[in-house]
C-alpha positions in Angstrom: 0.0 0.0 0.0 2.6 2.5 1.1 4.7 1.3 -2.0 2.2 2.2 -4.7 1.6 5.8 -2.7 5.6 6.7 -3.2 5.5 5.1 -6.6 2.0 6.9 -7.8 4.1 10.1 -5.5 7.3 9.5 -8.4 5.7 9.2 -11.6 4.0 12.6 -10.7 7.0 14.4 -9.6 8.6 12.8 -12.7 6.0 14.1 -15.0 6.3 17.7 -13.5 10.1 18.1 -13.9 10.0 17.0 -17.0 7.6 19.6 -18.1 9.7 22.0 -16.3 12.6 20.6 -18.1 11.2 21.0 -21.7 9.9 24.8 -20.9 13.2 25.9 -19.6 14.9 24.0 -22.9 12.1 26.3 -24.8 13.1 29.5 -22.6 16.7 29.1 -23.4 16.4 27.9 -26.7 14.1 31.3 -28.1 16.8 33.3 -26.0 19.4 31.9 -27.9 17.4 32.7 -31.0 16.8 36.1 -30.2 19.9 36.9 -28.9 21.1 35.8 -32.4 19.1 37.9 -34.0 20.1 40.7 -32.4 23.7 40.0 -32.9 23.0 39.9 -37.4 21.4 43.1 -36.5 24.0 44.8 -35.2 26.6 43.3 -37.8 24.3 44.1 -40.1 24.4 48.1 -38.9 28.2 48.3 -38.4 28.6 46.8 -42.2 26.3 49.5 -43.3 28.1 52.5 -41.0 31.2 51.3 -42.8 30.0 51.6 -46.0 28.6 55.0 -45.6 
């Protein structure tokens, strides 16, 4: 009885950190992405200031 308790206790704490696991992997991966971005941007603008 106590057994299936801590196992049914598990799989749920199991499920929830591995839905906080993929939304932190999604945090950091659109950070990543935007912090790309922004680094093309501001290549981009020093390339043009140098060509003007």
């Amino acid at each position: 009885y106590k057994t299936e308790s801590n196992e049914k206790i598990f799989s749920r704490a199991s499920v929830i950190s591995s839905v906080i696991f993929s939304r932190l992997q999604n945090i950091v991966f659109s950070h990543a992405v935007k912090t790309a971005q922004h680094n093309q941007l501001y290549e981009g603008l020093e390339i043009y200031q140098n060509r003007a």
